[in-house]
C-alpha positions as CSV (number, residue, x, y, z in Angstrom):
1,X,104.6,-113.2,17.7
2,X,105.1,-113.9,13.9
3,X,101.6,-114.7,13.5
4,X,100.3,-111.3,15.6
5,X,102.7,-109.0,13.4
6,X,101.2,-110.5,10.3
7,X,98.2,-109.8,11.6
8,X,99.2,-105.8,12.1
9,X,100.8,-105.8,8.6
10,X,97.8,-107.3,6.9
11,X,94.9,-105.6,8.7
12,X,93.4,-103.0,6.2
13,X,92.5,-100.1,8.3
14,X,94.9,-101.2,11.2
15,X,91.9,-100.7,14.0
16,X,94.3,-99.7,17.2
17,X,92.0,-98.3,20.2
18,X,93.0,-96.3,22.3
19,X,92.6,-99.2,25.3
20,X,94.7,-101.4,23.2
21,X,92.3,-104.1,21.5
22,X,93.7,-105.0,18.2
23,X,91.2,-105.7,15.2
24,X,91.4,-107.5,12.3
25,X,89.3,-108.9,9.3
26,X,89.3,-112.7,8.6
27,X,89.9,-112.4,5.2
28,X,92.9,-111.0,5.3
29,X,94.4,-113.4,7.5
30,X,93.0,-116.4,5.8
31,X,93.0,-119.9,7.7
32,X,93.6,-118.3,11.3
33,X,90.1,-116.9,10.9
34,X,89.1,-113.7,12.4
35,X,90.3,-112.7,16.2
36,X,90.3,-110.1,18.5
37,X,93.0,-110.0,20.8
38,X,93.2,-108.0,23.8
39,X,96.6,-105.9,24.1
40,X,98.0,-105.0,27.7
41,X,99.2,-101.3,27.5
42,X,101.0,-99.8,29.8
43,X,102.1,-96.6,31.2
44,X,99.4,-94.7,29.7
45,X,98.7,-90.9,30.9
46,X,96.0,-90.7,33.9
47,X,93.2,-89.0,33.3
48,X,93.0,-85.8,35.5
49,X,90.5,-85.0,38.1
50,X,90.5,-81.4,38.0
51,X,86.8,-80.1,36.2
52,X,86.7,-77.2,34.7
53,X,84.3,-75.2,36.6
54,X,82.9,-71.2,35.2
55,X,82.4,-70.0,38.4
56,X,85.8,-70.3,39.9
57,X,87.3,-69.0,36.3
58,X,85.3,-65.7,36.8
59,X,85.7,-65.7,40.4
60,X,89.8,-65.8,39.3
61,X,89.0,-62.6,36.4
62,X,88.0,-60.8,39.2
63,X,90.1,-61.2,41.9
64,X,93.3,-60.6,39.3
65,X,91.6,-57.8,38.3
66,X,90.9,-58.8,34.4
67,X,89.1,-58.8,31.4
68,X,86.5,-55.6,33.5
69,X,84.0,-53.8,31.5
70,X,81.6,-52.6,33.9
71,X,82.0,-50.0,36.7
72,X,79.4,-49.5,39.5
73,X,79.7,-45.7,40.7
74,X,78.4,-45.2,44.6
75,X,79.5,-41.8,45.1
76,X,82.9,-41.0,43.8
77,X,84.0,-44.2,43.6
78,X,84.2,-46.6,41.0
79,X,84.0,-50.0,41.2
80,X,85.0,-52.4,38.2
81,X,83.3,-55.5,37.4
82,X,81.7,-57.4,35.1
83,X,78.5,-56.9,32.7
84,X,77.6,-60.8,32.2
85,X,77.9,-61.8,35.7
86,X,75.9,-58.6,37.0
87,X,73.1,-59.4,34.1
88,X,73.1,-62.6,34.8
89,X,71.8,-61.9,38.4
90,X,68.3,-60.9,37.9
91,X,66.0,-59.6,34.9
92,X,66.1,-56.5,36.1
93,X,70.0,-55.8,36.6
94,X,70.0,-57.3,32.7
95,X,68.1,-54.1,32.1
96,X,69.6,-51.9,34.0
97,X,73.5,-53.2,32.4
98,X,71.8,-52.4,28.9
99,X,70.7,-49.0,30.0
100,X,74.4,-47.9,31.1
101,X,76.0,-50.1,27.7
102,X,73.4,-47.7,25.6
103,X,74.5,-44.4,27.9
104,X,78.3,-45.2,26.8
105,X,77.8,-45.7,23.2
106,X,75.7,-42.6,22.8
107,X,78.0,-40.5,24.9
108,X,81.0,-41.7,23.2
109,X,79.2,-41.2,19.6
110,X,78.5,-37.3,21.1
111,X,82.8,-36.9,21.8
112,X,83.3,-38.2,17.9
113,X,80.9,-35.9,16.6
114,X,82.0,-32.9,18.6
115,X,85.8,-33.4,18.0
116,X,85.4,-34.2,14.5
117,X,86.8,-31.0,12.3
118,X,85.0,-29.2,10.4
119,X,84.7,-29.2,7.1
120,X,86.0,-26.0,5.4
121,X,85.4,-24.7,1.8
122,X,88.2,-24.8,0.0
123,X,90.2,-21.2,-0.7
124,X,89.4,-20.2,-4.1
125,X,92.6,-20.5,-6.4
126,X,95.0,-17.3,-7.2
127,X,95.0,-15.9,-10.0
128,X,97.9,-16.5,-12.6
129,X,100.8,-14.0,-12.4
130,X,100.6,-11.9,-15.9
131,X,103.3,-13.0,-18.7
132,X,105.4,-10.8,-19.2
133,X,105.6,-9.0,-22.9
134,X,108.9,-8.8,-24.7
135,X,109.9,-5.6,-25.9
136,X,108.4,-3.9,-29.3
137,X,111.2,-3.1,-31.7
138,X,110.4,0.1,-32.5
139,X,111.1,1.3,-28.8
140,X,114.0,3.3,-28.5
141,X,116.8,1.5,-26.3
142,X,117.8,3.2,-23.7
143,X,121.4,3.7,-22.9
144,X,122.3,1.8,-19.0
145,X,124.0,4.1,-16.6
146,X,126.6,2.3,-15.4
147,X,126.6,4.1,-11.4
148,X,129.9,3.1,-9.8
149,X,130.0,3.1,-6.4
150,X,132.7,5.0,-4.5
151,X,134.7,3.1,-1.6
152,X,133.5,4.0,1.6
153,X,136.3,5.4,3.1
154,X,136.0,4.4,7.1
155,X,136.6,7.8,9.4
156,X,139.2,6.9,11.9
157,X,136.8,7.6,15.2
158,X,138.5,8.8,18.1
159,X,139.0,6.4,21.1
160,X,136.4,7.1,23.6
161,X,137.4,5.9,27.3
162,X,134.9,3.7,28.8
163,X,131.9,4.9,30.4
164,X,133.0,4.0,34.4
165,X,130.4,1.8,36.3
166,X,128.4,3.8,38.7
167,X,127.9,0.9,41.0
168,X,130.7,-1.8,40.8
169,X,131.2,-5.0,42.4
170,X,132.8,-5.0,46.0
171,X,135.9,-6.1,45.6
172,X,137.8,-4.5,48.2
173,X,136.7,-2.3,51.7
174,X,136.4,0.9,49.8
175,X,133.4,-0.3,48.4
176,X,131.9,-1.4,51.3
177,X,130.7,1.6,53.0
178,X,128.7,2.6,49.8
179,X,125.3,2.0,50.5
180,X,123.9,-1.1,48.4
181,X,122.0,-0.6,45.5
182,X,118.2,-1.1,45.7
183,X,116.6,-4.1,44.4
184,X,113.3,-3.1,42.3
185,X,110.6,-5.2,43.6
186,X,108.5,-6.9,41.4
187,X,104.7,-5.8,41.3
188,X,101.8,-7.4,43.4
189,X,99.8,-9.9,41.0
190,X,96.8,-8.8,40.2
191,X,93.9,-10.8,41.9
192,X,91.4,-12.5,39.3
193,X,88.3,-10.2,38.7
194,X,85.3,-11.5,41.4
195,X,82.8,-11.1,38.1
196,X,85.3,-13.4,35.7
197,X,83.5,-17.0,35.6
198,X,86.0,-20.0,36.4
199,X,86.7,-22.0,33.5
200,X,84.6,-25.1,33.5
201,X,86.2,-29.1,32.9
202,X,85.2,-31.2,31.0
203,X,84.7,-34.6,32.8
204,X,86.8,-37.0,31.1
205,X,85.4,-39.7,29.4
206,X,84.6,-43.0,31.0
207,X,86.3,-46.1,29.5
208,X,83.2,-48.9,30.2
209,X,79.9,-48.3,30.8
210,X,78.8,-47.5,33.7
211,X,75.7,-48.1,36.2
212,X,75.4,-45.4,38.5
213,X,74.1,-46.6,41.8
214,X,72.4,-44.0,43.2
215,X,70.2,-44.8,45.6
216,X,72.7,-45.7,47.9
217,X,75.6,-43.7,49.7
218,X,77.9,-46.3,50.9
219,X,80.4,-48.5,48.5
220,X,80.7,-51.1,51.4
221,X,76.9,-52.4,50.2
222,X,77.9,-52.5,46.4
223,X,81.1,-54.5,47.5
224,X,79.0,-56.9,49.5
225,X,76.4,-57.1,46.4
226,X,79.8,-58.0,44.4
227,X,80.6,-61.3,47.1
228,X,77.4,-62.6,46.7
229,X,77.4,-62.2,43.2
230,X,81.1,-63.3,43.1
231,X,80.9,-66.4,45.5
232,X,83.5,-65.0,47.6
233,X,82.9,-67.0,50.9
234,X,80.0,-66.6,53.1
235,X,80.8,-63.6,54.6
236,X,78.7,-60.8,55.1
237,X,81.0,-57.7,55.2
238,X,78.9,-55.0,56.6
239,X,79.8,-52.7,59.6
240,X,76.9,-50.2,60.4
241,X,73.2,-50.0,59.8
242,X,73.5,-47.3,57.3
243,X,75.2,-49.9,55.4
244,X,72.8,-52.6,55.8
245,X,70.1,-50.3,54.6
246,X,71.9,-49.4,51.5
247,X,72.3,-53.2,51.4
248,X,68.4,-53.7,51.5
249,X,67.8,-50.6,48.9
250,X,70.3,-52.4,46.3
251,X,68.3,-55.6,47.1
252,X,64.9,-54.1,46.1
253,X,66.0,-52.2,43.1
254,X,67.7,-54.6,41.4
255,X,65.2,-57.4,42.3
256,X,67.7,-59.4,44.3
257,X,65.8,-61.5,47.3
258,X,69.3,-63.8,47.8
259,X,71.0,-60.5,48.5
260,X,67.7,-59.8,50.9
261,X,68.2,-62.4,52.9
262,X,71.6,-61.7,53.9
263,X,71.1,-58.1,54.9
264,X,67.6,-59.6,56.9
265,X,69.7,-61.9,58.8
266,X,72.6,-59.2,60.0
267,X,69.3,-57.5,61.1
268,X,68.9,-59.8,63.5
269,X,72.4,-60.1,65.3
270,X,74.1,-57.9,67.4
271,X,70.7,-56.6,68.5
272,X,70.9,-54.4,71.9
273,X,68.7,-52.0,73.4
274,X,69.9,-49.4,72.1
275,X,69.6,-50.4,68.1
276,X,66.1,-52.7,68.6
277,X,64.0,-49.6,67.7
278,X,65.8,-48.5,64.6
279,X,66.0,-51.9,63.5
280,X,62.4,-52.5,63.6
281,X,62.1,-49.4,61.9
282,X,63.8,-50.6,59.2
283,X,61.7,-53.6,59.1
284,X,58.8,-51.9,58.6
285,X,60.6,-49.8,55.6
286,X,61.5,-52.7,53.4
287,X,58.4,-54.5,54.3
288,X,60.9,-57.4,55.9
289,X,57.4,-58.2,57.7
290,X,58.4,-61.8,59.0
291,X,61.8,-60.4,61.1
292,X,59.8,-57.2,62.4
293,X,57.2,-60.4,64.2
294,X,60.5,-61.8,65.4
295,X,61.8,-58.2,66.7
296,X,58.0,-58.0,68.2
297,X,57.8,-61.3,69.7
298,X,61.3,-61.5,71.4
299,X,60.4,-58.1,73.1
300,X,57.1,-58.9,74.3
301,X,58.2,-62.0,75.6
């Protein structure tokens, strides 16, 4: 123990790693020679398994609702999300997020310039009031009439009896049988003129870019666009063919054949007599050319 701590006193740039091996040079410890000397430590913190993973942390932004700076408009509806994740999806939706980021900035740029106040020329200065000249000496002074005012002498007014009301309060039955005094009515407003134009308001200004989608009608296909591109389980969340299609539009404009295959293979369940027609319709719309042979082959057979 003696020997070890002189060993810890004399090393020169005391080498302690972190798995408790303990260096030091022979010089400095002279006729022990130079040892290493493995250290039990124990106790230490255990490492922890948990990675850090991106997707689940912007899966987590978007389900707390945070940190949005997108919106996708189907419609009237506005849905938020974010512009890395959607550009990050295909080549063409990274064009399409800088087309809406360049729509904002120019449309906000056009509200700055607009409310921005004019710039007025200033009023041009009065003129300086005239000094006024003292009085020559060889004008005759003229003599001040001193004008005294006479006390108003206040005329005793006769007393007047009060004018009676003509229609007093009921206070007691004598006043009761008088007939009640009418109420005027207030005038009819007056309609709006037919010719007078209604006042027109302003839409108010987004606060994000936005990328209008619209080619489609239904918001239920942007959502499930935003679960693929999410990772939020493996669900397809679409409930009518209208849907689907809108589903299949997104997936062609936006160059998205993951998002393809999803709305293909809804296609294919659920199919009836009744909804085998349109279906293959739709197949030969999109040019889904493999599932209309399916359609073709499972009816022929």
């Amino acid at each position: 123990q003696d020997w070890l701590q002189g060993v810890l006193n004399a090393r020169p740039s005391g080498a302690m790693t972190h798995w408790g091996t303990v260096t030091a040079m022979g010089t400095s410890v002279g006729a022990k020679g130079s040892t290493s000397l493995e250290v039990e430590v124990k106790d230490l913190p255990l490492r922890s398994n948990v990675e850090r993973n991106l997707a689940e942390g912007i899966r987590g932004l978007y389900q707390k609702c945070q940190m949005y700076d997108l919106n996708l408009v189907v419609g009237q509806q506005r849905i938020p999300a974010h512009k890395a994740v959607i550009a990050a999806m295909s080549a063409t939706c990274c064009e399409k997020i800088r087309e809406a980021e360049a729509r904002f900035l120019q449309a906000r740029r056009e509200v700055t310039s607009s409310s921005a106040p004019c710039a007025e020329s200033a009023p041009a200065p009065a003129p300086a009031p005239a000094e006024a000249k003292p009085p020559s000496p060889e004008a005759a002074p003229t003599s001040a009439v001193e004008v005294k005012a006479e006390p108003a002498v206040a005329a005793a007014a006769p007393t007047e009896p009060a004018v009676p009301v003509t229609r007093p309060p009921v206070y007691n039955n004598e006043w009761k049988s008088e007939a009640p005094v009418p109420v005027p009515t207030p005038a009819p407003a007056q309609p709006p003129a037919a010719d007078a134009a209604p006042t027109a308001v302003a839409p108010a200004m987004p606060t994000r870019p936005e990328l209008h989608l619209d080619f489609i009608s239904k918001p239920e296909a942007a959502r499930a666009f935003l679960d693929l591109v999410y990772g939020l389980g493996e669900e397809y969340n679409i409930t009518t063919d209208e849907a689907n299609q809108d589903v299949l539009r997104l997936a062609k404009a936006l160059d998205l054949p993951c998002l393809e295959a999803l709305a293909t293979r809804w296609l294919s369940q659920g199919v009836t007599s009744e909804n085998v027609v349109p279906r293959m319709a739709t197949c030969k719309e999109f040019k889904l050319e493999s599932a209309y042979d399916a359609f073709e082959e499972e009816l022929v057979t």
